[in-house]
N, C-alpha and C positions, 0 to 999 in steps of 0.2 A: 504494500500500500504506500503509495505517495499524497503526502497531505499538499495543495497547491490552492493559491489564487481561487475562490468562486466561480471567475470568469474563463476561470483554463479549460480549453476541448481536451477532452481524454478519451480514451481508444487509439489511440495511431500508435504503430507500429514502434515509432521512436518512442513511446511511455513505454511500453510493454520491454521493448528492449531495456533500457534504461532500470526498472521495476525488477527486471529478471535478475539483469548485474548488479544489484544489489544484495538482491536475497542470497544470489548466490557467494557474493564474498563473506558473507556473516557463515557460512559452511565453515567446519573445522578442514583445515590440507587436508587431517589425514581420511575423512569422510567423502572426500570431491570426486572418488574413482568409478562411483556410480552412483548417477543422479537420475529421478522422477520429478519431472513438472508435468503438473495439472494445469488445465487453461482451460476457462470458461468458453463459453460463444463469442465474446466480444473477442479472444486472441486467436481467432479460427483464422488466421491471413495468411497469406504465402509468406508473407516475411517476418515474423516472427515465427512462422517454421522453418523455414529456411536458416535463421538465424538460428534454431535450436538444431540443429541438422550440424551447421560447422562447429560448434561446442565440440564436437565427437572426435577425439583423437587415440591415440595407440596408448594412453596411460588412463583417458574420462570416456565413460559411456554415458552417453546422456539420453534417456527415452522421458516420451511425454505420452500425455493424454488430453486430447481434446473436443469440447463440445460444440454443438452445434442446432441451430432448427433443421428439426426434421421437412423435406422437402416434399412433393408430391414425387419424385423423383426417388426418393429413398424410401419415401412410404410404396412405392412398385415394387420395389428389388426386398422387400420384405415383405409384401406379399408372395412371391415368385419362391420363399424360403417353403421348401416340405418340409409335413408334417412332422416327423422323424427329425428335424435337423433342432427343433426347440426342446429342452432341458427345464429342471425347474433349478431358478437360481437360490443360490449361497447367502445366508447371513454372513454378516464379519464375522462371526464365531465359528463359520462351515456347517451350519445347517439347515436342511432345506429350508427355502421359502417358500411358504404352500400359497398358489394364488400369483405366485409372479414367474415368466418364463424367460429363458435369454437362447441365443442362438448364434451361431456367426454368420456373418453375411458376409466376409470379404470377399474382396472379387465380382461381390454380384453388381455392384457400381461404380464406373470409374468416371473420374474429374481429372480433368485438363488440368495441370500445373500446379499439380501438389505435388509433395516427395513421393516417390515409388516405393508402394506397397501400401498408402493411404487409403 
């Protein structure tokens, strides 16, 4: 979180950058060699993935997760999932949750100019 101005726009690419490099200096060294960022819908941009993408080198792994609205688009390619391929999902504690399902869908939709395997 960055406290700023009233009047300041927030979302672009340069906060989020900025936002990131900070949290992430407050990381101890010896904890930097594998990192998870989570990012809401507002960080779903090409360039602050792309920007978590060069993080990644031969001593830091950096993986993320990120949100997004679901599209009419995504709402297809979830349709398109068989029956068989949904699960009942995990509590934090590993067990089931009765009433909620999960499923994978990669691959069943792809976007132009994201990183590969998005």
């Amino acid at each position: 979180m960055e406290l700023r101005v009233g009047n300041a726009g927030a979302n672009t690419v340069d906060d989020h950058v900025r936002v990131l490099a900070a949290a992430l200096e407050q990381i101890p060294h010896s904890s930097q060699s594998k990192i998870l960022v989570r990012v809401d819908g507002a960080g779903a941009t090409h360039g602050l993935l792309q920007h978590l993408e060069a993080l990644n080198t031969k001593r830091r792994t950096v993986r993320y997760t990120v949100g997004w609205e679901i599209t009419p688009e995504d709402e297809a390619a979830i349709a398109r999932l068989p029956e068989h391929a949904w699960e009942t999902s995990l509590k934090q504690d590993g067990d089931l949750q009765a009433g909620y399902q999960v499923a994978e869908s990669t691959y069943l939709k792809t976007c132009d100019g994201w990183p590969e395997g998005m």
